[in-house]
C-alpha positions in Angstrom: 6.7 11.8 -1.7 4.9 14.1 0.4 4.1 13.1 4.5 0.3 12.5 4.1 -0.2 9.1 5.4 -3.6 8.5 4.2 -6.1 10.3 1.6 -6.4 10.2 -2.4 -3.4 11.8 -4.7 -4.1 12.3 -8.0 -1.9 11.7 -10.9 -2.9 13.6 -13.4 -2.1 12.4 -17.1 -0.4 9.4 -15.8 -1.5 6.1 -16.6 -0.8 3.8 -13.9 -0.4 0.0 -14.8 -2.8 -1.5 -12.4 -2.1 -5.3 -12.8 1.8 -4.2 -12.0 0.8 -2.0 -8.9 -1.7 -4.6 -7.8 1.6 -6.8 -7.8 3.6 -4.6 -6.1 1.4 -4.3 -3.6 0.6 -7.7 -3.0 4.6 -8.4 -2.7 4.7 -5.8 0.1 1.8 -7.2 1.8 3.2 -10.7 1.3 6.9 -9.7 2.5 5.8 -8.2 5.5 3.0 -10.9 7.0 -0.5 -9.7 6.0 -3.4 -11.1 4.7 -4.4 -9.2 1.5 -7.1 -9.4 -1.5 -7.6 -7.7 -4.3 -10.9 -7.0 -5.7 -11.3 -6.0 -9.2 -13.4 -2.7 -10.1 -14.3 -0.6 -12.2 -11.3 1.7 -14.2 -9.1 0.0 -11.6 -8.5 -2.5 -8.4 -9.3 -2.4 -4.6 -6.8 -4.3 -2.2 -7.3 -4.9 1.3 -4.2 -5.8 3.3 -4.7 -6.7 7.1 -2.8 -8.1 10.0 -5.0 -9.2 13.0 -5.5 -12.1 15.5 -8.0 -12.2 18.9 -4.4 -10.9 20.8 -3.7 -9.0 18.1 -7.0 -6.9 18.8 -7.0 -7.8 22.5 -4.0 -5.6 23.0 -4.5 -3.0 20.0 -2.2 -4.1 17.8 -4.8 -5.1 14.4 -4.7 -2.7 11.7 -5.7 -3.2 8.4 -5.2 -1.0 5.4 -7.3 -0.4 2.5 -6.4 1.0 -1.2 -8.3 1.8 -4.3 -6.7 2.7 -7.8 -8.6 4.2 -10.5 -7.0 4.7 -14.1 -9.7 7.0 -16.1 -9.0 9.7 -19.4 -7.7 12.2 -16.5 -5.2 9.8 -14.7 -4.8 7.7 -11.7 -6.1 8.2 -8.6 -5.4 6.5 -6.0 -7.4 6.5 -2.5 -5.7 5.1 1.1 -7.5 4.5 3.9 -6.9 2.5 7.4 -9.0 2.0 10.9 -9.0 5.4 12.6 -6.1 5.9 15.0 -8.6 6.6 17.5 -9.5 3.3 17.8 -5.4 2.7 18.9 -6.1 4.7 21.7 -9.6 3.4 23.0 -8.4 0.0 22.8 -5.4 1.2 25.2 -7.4 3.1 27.5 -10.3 0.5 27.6 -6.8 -2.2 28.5 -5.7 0.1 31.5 -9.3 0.5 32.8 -9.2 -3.6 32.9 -5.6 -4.2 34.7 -3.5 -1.0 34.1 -2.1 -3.3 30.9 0.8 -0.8 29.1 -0.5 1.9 27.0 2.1 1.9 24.9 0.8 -1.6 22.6 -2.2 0.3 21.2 0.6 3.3 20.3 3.0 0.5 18.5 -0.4 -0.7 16.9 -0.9 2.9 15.4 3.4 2.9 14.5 2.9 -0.1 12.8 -0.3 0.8 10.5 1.5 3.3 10.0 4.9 2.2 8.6 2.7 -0.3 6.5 1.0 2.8 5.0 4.0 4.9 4.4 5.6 1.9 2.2 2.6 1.4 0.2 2.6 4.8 -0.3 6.2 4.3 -1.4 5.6 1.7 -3.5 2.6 3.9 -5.3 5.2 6.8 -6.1 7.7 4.9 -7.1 5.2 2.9 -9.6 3.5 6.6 -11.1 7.3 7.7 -11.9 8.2 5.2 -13.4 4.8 5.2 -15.3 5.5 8.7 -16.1 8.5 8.7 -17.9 9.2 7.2 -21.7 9.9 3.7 -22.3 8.8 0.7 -20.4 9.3 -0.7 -17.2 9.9 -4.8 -16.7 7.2 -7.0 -16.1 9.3 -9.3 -14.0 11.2 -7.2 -12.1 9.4 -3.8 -12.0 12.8 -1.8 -11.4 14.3 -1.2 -14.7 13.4 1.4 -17.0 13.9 0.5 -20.4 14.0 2.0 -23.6 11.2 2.2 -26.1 13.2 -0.1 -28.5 14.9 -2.5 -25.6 13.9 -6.4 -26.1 15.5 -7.3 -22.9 15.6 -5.9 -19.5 19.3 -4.4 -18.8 18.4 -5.3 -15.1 17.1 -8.8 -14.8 17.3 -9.9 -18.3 13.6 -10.6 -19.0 12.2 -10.3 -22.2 10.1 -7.2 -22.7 
């Protein structure tokens, strides 16, 4: 995976399985507290994942992240995209002009859209390998990768 946080990587001859990633997604935004949709598009889905509350963005600590996945004859692409980091440090300086509140909340807000984007980003690689090589992967589990003639997953046991 390479370090860009945010932008669009595309995959080019790989067909991602949308419904799956939207999935996978969801179960990372679920596991780790946020509030997500996902809105379906043209060639593809949009989700929207964010964590936020009036302290939340009283102290800079809201983020929200936003990611679209295209599947056309070329591939999938896949675009990532959160609130500006800038906005982290306003927030912070706008709190220490009002009180001299710590600088370093809007700056774990900022770590913390972060990290979220990194795993989805994880997520997203680990989805287009496994959508690059032969045979299938499990519906249920999303792990295994099977063989083109497998009727059961050698990892969970599902049927395929």
């Amino acid at each position: 995976m390479s370090s860009m946080v945010r932008g669009v990587r595309d995959y080019q001859g790989v067909e991602a399985d949308v419904a799956m990633l939207t999935t996978q997604l969801e179960t990372l935004f679920l596991t780790r507290g946020y509030t997500h949709q996902a809105i379906s598009v043209a060639g593809g889905m949009v989700l929207q994942a964010r964590k936020t509350s009036m302290l939340r963005t009283a102290i800079g600590l809201d983020y929200a992240l936003t990611i679209q996945i295209t599947v056309d004859d070329q591939g999938t692409h896949v675009h990532v995209g959160g609130q500006r980091w800038f906005e982290k440090a306003a927030v912070g300086a706008f709190a220490l002009m009002l009180g001299g509140a710590p600088v370093v909340l809007p700056a774990a807000g900022a770590y913390f859209q972060r990290q979220i984007t990194e795993e989805a980003w994880q997520v997203i690689e680990r989805h287009i390998a496994q959508a690059s090589r032969p045979g299938r992967s499990c519906r249920s589990c999303a792990s295994a990768i099977n063989d083109p003639g497998a009727r059961f997953c050698p990892s969970c046991g599902s049927t395929l």
